[in-house]
PQR file with spaces between the fields and no chain letter, atoms N, CA, C, O and H, PARSE charges and radii, in Angstrom:
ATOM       1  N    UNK     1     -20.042    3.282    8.353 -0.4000 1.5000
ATOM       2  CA   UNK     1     -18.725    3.842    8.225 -0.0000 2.0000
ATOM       3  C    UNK     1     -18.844    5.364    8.258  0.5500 1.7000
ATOM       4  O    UNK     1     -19.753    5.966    7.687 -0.5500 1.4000
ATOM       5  N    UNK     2     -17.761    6.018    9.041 -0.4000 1.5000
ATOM       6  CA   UNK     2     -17.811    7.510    9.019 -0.0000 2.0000
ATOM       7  C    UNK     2     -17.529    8.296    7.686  0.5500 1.7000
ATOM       8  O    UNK     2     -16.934    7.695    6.793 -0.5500 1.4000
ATOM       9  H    UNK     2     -17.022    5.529    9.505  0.4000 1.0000
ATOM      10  N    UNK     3     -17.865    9.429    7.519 -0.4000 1.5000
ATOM      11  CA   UNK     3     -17.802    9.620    6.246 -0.0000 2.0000
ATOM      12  C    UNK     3     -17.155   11.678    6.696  0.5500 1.7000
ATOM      13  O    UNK     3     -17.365   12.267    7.756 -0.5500 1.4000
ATOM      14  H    UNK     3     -18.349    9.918    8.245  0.4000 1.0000
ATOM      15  N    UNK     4     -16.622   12.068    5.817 -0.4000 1.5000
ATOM      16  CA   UNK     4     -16.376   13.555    5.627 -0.0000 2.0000
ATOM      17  C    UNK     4     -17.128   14.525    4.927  0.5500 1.7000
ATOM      18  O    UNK     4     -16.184   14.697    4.156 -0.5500 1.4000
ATOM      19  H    UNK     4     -16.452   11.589    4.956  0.4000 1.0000
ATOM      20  N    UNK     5     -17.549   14.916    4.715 -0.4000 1.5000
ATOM      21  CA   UNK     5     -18.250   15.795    4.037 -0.0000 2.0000
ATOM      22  C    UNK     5     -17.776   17.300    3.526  0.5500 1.7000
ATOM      23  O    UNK     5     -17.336   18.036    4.410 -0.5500 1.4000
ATOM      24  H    UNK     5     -18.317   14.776    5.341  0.4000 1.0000
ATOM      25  N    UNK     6     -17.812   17.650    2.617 -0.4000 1.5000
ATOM      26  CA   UNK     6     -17.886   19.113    1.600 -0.0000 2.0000
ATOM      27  C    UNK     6     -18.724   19.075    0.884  0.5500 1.7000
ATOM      28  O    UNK     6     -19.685   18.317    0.754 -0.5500 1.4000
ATOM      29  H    UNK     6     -18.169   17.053    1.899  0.4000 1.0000
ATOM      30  N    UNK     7     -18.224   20.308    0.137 -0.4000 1.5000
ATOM      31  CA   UNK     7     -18.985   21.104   -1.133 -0.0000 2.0000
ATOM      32  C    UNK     7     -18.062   21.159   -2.226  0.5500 1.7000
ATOM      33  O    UNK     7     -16.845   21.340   -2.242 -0.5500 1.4000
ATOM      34  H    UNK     7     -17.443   20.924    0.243  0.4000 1.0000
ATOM      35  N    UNK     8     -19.008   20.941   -3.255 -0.4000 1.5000
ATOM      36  CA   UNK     8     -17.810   20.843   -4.717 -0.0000 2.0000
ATOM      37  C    UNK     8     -18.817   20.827   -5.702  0.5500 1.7000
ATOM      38  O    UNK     8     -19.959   20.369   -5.674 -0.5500 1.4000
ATOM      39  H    UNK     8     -19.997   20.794   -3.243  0.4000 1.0000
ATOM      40  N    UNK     9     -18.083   21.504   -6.714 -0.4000 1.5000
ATOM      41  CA   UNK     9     -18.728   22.105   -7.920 -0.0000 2.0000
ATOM      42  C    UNK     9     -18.942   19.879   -8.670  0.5500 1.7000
ATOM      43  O    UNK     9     -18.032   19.050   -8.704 -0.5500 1.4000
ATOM      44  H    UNK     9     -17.155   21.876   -6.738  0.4000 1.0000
ATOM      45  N    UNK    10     -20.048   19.723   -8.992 -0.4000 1.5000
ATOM      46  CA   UNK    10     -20.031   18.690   -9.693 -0.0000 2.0000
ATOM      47  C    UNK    10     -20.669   19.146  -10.980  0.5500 1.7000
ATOM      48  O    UNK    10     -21.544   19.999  -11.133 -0.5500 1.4000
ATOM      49  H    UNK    10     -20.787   20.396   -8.964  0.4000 1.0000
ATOM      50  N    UNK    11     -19.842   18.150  -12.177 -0.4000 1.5000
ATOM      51  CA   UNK    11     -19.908   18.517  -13.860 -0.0000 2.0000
ATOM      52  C    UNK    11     -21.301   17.818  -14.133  0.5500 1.7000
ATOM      53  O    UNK    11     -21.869   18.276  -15.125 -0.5500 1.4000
ATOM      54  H    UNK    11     -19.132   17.457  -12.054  0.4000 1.0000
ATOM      55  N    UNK    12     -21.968   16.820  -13.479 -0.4000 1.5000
ATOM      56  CA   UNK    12     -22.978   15.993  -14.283 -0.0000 2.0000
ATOM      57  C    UNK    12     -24.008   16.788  -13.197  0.5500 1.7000
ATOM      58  O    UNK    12     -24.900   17.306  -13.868 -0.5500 1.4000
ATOM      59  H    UNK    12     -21.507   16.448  -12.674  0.4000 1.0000
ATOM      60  N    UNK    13     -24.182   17.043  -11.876 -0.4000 1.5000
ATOM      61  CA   UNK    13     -25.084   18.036  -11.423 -0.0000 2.0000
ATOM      62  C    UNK    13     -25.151   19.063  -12.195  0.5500 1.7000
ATOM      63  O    UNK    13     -26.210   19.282  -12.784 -0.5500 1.4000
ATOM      64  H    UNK    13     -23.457   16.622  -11.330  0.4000 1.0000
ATOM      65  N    UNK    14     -24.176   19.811  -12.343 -0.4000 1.5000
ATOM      66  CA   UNK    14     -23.713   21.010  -12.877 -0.0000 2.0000
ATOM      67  C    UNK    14     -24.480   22.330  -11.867  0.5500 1.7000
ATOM      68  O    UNK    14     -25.122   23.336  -12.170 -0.5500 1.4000
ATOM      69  H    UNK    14     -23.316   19.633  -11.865  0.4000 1.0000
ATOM      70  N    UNK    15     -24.025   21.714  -10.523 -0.4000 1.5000
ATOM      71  CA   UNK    15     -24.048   23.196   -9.459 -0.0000 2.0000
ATOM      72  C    UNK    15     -23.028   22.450   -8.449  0.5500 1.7000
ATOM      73  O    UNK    15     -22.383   21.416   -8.621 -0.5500 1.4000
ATOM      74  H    UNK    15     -23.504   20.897  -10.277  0.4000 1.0000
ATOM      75  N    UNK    16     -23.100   23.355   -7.294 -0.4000 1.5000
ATOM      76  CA   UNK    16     -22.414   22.912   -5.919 -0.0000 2.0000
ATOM      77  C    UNK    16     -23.144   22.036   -5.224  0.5500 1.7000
ATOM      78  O    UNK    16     -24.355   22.049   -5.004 -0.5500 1.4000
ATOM      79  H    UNK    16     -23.624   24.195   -7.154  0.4000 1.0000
ATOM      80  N    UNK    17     -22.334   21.284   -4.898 -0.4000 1.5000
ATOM      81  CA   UNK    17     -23.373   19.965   -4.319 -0.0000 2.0000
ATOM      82  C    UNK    17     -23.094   19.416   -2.663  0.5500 1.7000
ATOM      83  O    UNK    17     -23.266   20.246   -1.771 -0.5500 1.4000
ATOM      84  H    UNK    17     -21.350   21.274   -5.077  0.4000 1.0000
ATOM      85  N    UNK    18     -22.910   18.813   -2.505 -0.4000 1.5000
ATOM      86  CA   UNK    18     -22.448   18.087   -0.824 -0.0000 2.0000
ATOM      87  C    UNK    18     -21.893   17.200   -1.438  0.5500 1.7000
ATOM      88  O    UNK    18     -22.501   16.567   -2.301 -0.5500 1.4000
ATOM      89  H    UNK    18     -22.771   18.139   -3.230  0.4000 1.0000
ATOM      90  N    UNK    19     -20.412   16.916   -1.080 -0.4000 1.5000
ATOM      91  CA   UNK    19     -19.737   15.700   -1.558 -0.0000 2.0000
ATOM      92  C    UNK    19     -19.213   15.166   -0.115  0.5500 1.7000
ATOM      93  O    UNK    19     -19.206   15.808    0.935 -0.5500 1.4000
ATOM      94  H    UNK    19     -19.918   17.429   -0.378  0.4000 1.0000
ATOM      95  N    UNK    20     -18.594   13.275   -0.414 -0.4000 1.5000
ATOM      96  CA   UNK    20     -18.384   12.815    0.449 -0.0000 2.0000
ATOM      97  C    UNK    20     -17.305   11.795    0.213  0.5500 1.7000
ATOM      98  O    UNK    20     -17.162   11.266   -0.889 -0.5500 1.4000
ATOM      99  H    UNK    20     -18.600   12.754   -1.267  0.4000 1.0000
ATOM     100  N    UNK    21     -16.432   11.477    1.408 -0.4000 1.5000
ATOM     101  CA   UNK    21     -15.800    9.892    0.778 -0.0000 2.0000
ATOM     102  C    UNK    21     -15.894    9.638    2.252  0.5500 1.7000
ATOM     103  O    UNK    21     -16.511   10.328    3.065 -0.5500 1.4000
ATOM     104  H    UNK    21     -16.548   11.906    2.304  0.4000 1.0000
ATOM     105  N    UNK    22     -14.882    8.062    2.589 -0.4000 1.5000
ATOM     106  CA   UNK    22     -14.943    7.126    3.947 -0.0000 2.0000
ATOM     107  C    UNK    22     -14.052    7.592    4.137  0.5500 1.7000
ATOM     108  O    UNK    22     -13.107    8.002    3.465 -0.5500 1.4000
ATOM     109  H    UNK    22     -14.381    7.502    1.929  0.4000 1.0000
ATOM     110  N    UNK    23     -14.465    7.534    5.698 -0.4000 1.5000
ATOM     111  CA   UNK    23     -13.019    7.533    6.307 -0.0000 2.0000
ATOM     112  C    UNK    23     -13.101    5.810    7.700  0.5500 1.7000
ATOM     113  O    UNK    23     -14.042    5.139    8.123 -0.5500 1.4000
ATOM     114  H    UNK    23     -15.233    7.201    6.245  0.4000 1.0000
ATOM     115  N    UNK    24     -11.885    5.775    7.888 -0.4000 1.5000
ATOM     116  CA   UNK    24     -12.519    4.464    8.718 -0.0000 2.0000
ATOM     117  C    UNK    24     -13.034    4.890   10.300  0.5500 1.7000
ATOM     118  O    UNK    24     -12.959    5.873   11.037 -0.5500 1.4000
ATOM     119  H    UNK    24     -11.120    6.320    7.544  0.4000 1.0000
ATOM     120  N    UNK    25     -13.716    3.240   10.343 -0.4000 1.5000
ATOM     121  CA   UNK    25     -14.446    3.400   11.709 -0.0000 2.0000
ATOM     122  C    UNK    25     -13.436    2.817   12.872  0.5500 1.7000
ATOM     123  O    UNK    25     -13.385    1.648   13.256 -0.5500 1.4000
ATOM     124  H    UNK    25     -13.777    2.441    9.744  0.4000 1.0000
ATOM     125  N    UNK    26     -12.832    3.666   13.226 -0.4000 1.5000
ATOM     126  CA   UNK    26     -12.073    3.316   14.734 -0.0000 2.0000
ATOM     127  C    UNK    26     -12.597    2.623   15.572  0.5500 1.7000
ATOM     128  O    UNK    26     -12.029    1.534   15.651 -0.5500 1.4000
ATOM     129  H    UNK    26     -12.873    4.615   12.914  0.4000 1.0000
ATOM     130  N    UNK    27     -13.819    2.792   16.571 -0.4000 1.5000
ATOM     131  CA   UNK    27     -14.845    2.349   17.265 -0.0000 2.0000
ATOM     132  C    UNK    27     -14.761    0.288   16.214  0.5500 1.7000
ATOM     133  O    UNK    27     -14.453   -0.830   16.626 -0.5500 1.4000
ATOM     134  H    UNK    27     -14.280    3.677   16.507  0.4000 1.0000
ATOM     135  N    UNK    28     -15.052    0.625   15.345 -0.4000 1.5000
ATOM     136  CA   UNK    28     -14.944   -1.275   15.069 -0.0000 2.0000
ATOM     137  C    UNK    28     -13.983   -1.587   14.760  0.5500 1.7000
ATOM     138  O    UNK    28     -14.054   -2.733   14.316 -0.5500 1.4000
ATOM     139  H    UNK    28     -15.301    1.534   15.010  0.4000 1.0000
ATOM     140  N    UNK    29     -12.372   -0.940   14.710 -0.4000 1.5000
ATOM     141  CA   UNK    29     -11.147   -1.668   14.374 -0.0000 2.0000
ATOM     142  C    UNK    29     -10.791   -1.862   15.612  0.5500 1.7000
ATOM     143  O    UNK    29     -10.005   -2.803   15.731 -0.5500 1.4000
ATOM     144  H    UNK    29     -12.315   -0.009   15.071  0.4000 1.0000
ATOM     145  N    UNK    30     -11.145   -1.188   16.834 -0.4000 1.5000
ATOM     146  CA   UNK    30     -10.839   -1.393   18.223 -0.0000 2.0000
ATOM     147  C    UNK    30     -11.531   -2.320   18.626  0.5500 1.7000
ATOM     148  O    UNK    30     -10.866   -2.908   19.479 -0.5500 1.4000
ATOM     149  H    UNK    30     -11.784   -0.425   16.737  0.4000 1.0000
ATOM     150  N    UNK    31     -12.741   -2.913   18.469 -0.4000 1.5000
ATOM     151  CA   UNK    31     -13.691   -4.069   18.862 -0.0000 2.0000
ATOM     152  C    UNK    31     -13.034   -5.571   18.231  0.5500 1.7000
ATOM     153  O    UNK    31     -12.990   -6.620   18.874 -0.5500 1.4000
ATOM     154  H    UNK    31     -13.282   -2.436   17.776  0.4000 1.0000
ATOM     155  N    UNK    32     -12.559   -5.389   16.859 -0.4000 1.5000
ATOM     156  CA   UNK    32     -11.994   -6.044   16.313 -0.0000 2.0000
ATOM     157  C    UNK    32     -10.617   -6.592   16.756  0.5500 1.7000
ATOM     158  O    UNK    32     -10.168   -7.735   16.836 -0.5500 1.4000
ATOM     159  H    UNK    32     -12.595   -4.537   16.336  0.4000 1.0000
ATOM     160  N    UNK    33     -10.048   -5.226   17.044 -0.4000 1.5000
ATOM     161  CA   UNK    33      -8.638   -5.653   17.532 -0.0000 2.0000
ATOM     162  C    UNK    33      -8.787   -6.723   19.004  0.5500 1.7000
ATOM     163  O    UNK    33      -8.402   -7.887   19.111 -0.5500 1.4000
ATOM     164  H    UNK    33     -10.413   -4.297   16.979  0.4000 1.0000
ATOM     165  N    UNK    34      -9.288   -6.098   19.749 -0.4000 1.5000
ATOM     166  CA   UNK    34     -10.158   -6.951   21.238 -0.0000 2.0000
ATOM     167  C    UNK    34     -10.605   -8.348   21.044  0.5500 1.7000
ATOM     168  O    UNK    34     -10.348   -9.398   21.633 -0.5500 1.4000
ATOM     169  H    UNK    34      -9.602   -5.152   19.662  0.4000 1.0000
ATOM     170  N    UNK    35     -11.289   -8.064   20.126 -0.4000 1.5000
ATOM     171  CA   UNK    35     -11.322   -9.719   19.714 -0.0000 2.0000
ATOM     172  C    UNK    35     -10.900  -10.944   19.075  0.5500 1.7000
ATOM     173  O    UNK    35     -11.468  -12.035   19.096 -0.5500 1.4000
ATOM     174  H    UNK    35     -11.498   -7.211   19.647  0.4000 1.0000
ATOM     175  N    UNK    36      -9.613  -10.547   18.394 -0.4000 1.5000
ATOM     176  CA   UNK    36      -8.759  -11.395   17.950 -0.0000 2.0000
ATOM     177  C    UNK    36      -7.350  -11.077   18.938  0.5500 1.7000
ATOM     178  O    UNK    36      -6.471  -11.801   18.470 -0.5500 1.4000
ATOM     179  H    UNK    36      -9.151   -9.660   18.377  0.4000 1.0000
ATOM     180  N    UNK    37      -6.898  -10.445   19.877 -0.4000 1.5000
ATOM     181  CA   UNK    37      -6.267  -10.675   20.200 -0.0000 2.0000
ATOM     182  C    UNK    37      -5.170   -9.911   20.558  0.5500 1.7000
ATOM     183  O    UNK    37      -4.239  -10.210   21.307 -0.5500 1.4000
ATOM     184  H    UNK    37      -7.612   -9.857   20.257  0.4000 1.0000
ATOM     185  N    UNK    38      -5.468   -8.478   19.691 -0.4000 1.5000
ATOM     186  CA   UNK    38      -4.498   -7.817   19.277 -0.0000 2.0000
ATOM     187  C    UNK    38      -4.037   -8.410   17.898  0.5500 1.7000
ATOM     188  O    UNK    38      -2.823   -8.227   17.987 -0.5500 1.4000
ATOM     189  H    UNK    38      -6.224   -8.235   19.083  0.4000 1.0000
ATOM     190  N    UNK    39      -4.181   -8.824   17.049 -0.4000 1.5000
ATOM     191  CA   UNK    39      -3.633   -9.533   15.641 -0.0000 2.0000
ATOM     192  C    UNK    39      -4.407   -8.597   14.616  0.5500 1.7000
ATOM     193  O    UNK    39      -3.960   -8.568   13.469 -0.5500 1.4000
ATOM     194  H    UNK    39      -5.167   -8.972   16.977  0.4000 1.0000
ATOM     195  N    UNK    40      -5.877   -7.587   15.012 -0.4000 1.5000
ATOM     196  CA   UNK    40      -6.035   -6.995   13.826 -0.0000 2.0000
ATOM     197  C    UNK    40      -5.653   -5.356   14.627  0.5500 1.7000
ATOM     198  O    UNK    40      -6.484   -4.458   14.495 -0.5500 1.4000
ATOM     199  H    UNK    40      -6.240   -7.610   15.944  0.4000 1.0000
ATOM     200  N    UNK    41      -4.516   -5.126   15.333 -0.4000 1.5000
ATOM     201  CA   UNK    41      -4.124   -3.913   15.333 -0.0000 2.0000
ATOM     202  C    UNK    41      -3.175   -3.797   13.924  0.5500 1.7000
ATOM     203  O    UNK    41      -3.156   -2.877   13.106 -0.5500 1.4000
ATOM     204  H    UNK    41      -3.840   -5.855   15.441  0.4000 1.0000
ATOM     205  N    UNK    42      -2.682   -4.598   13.931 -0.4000 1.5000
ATOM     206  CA   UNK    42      -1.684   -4.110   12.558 -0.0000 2.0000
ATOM     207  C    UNK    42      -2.445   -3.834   11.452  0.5500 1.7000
ATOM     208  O    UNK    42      -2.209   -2.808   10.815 -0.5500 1.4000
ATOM     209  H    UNK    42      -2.697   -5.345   14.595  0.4000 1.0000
ATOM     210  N    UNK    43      -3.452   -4.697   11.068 -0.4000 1.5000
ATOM     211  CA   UNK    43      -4.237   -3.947    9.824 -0.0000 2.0000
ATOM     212  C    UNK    43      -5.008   -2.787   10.125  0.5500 1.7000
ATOM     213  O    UNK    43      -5.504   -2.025    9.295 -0.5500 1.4000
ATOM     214  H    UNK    43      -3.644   -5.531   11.585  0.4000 1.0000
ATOM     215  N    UNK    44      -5.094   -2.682   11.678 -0.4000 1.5000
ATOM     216  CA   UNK    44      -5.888   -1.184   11.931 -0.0000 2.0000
ATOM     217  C    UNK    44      -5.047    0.179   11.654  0.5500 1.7000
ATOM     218  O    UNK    44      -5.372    1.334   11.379 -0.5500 1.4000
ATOM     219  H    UNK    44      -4.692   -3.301   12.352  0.4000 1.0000
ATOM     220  N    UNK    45      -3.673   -0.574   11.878 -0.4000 1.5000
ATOM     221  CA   UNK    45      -2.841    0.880   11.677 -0.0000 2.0000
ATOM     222  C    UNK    45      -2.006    1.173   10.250  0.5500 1.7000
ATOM     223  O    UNK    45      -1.334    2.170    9.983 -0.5500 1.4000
ATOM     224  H    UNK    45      -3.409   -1.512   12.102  0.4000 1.0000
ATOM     225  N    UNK    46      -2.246    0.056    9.462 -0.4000 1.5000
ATOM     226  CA   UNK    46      -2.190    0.231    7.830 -0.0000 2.0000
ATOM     227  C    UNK    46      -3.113    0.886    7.591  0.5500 1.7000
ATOM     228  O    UNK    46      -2.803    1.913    6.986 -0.5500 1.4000
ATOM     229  H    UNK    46      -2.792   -0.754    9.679  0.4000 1.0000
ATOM     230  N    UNK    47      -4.719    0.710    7.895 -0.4000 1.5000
ATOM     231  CA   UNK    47      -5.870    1.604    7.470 -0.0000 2.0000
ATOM     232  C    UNK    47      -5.776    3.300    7.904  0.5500 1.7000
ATOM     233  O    UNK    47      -6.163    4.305    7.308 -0.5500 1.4000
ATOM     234  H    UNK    47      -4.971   -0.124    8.386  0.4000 1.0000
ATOM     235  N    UNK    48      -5.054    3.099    9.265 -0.4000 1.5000
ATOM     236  CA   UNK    48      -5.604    4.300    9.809 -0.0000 2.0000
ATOM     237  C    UNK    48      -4.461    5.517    9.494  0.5500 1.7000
ATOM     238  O    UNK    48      -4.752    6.693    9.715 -0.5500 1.4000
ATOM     239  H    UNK    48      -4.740    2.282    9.749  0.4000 1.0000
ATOM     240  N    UNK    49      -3.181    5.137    8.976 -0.4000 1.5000
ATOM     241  CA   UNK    49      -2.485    5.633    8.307 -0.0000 2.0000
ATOM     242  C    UNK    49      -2.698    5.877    7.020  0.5500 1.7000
ATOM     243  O    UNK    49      -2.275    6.948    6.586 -0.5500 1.4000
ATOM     244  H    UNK    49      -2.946    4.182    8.797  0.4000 1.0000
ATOM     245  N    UNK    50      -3.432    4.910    6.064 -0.4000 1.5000
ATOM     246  CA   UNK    50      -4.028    5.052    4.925 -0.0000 2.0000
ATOM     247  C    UNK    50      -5.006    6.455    4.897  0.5500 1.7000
ATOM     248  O    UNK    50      -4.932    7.309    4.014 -0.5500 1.4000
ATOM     249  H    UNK    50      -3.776    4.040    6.418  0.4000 1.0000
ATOM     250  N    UNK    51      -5.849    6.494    5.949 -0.4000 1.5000
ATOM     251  CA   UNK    51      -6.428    7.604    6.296 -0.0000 2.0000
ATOM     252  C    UNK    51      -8.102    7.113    5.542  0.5500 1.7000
ATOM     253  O    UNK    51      -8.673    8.200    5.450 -0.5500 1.4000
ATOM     254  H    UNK    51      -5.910    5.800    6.666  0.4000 1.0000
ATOM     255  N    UNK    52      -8.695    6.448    5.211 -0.4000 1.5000
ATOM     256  CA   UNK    52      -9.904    6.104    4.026 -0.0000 2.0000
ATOM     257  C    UNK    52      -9.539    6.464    2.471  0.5500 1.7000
ATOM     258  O    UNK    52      -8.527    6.283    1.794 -0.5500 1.4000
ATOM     259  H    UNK    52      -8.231    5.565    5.285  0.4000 1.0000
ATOM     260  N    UNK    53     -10.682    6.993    2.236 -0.4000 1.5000
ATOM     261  CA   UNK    53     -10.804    6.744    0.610 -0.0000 2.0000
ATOM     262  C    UNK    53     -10.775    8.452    0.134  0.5500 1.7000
ATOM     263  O    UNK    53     -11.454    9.414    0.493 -0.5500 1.4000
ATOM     264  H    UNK    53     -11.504    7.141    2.786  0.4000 1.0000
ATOM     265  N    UNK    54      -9.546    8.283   -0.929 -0.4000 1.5000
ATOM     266  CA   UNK    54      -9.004    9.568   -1.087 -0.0000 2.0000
ATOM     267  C    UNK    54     -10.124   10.470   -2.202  0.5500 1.7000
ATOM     268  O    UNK    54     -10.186   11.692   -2.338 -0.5500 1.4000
ATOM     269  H    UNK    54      -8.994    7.501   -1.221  0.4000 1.0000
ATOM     270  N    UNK    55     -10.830    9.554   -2.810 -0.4000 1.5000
ATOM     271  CA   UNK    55     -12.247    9.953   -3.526 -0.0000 2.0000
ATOM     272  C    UNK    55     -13.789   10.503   -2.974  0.5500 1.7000
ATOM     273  O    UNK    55     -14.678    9.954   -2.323 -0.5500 1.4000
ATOM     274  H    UNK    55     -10.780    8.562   -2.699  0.4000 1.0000
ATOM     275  N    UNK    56     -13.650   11.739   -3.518 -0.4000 1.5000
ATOM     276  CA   UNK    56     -14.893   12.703   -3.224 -0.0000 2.0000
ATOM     277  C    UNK    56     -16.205   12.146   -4.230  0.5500 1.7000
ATOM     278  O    UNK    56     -16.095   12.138   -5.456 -0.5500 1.4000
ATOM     279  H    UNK    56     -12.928   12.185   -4.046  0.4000 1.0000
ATOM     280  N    UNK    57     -17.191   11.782   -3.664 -0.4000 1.5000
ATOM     281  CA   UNK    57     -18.064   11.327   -4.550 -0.0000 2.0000
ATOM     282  C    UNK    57     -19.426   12.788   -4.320  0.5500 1.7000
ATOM     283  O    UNK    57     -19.462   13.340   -3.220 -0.5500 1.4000
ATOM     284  H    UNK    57     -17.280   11.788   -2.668  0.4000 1.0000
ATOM     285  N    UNK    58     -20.253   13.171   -5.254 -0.4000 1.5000
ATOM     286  CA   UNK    58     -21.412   13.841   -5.222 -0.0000 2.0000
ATOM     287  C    UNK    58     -22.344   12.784   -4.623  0.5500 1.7000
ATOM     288  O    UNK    58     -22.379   11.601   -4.964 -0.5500 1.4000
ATOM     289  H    UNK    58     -20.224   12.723   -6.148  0.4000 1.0000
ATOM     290  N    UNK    59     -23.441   13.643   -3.254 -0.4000 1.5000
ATOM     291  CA   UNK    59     -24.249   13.189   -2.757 -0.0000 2.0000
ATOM     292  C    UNK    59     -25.563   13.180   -3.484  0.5500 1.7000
ATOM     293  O    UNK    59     -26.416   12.437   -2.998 -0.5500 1.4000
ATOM     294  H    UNK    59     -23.413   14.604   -2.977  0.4000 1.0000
ATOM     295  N    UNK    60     -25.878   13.846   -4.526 -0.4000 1.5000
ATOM     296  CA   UNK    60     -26.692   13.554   -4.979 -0.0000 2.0000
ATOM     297  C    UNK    60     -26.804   12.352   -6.202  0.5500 1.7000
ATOM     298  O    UNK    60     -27.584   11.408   -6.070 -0.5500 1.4000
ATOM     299  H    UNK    60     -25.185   14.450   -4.920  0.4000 1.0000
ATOM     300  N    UNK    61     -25.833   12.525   -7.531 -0.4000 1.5000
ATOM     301  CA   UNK    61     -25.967   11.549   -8.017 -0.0000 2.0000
ATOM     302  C    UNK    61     -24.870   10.175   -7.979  0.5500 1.7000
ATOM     303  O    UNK    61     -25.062    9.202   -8.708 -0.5500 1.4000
ATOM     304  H    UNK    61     -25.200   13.291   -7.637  0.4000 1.0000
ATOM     305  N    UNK    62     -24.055   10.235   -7.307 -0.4000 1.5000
ATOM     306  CA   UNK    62     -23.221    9.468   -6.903 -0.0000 2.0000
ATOM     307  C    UNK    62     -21.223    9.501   -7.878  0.5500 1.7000
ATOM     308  O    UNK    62     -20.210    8.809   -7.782 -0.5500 1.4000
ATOM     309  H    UNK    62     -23.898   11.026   -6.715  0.4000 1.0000
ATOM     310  N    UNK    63     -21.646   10.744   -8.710 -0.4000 1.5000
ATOM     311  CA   UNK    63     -20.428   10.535   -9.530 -0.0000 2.0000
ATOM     312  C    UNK    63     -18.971   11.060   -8.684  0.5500 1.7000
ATOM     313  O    UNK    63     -19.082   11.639   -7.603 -0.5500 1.4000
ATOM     314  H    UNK    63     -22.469   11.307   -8.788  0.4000 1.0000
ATOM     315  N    UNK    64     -17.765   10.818   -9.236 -0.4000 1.5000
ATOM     316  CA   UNK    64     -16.816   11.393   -8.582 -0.0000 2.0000
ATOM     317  C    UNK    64     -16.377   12.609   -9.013  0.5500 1.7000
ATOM     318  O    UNK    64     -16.400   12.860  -10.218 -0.5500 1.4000
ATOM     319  H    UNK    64     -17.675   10.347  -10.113  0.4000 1.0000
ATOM     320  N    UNK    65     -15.982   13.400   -8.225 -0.4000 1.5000
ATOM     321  CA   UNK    65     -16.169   14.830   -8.192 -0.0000 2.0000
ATOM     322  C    UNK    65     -14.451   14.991   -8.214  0.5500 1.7000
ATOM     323  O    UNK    65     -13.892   15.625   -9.109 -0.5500 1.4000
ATOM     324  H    UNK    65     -15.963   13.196   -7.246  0.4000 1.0000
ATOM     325  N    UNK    66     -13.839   14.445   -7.302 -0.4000 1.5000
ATOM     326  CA   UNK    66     -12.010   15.165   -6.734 -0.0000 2.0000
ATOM     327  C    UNK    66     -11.736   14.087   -6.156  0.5500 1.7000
ATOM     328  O    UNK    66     -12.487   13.365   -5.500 -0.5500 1.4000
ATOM     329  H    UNK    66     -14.293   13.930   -6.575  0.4000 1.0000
ATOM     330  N    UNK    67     -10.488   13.945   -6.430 -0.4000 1.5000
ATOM     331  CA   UNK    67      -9.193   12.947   -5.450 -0.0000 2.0000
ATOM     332  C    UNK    67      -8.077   14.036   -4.915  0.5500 1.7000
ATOM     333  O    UNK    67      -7.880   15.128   -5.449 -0.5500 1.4000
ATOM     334  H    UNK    67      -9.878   14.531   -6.963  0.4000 1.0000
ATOM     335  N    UNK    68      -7.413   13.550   -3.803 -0.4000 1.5000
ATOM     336  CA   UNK    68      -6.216   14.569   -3.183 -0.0000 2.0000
ATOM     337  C    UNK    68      -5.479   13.481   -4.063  0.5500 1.7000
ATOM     338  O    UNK    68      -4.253   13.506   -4.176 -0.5500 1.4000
ATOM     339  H    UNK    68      -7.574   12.663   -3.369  0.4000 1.0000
């Protein structure tokens, strides 16, 4: 899964770190959609409007850092 990447002050690192959350994989909701039929475009475009996961996690120890 594709992912975003920044920088963000994390409290349990306690420096600036590389943070990350998902975003979705287009490339397999389109393979998906192809193969059922067109029947998983509609959940592709609930996701892809959803946009992924609104949670920033730290790459080093895995805690959450920020939500929009």
């Amino acid at each position: 899964m594709p992912y975003d990447d920044g920088t963000w002050h994390c409290d349990q690192c306690a420096k600036q770190v590389l943070v990350r959350r998902r975003t979705p994989d287009h490339t397999f909701h389109l393979l998906l959609g192809i193969c059922t039929g067109g029947i998983w475009l509609v959940v592709w475009l609930f996701i892809a409007l959803r946009g992924g996961s609104k949670t920033w996690r730290c790459w080093s120890c895995g805690s959450i850092v920020g939500r929009e």
